[in-house]
C-alpha positions in Angstrom: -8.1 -13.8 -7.9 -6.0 -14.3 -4.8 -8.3 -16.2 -2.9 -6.5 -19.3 -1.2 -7.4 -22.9 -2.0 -9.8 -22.8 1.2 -11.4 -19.4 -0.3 -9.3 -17.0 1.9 -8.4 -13.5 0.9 -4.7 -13.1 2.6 -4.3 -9.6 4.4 -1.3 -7.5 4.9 -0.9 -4.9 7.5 1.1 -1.9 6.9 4.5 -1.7 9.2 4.4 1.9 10.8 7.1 2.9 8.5 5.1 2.2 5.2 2.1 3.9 7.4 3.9 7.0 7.9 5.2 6.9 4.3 1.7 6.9 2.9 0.3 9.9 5.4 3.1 12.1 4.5 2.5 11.4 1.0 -1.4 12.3 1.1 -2.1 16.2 -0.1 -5.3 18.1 -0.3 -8.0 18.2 1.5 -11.1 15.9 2.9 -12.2 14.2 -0.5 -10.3 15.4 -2.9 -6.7 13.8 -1.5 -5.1 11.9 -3.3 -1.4 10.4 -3.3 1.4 12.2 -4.5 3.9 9.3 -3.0 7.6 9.3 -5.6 7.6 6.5 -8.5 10.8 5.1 -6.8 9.3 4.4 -3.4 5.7 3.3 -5.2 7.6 1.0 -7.3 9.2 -0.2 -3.8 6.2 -0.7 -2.1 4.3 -2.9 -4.8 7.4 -5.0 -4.9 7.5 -5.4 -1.3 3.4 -6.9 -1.8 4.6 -8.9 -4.8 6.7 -10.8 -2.5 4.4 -11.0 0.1 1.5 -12.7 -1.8 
């Protein structure tokens, strides 16, 4: 779990890059969007939280 020693749950906001990253990468329509973001940038993203936590 990531809880803290004090039972926190740490957030991270998205910067307005990452946001507008993710909203391009959306397709479809009301429910049945889904992320069609590219491996490469994916893979850059989870490292960027890996670091953070």
């Amino acid at each position: 779990m990531n809880l803290s020693p004090h039972g926190y749950l740490a957030l991270i906001s998205l910067s307005p890059r990452w946001e507008q990253t993710f909203a391009e990468s959306m397709v479809g329509e009301g429910d049945a969007r889904t992320l069609a973001m590219q491996p490469s940038k994916l893979s850059e993203f989870v490292s960027l939280v890996r670091e953070r936590f």
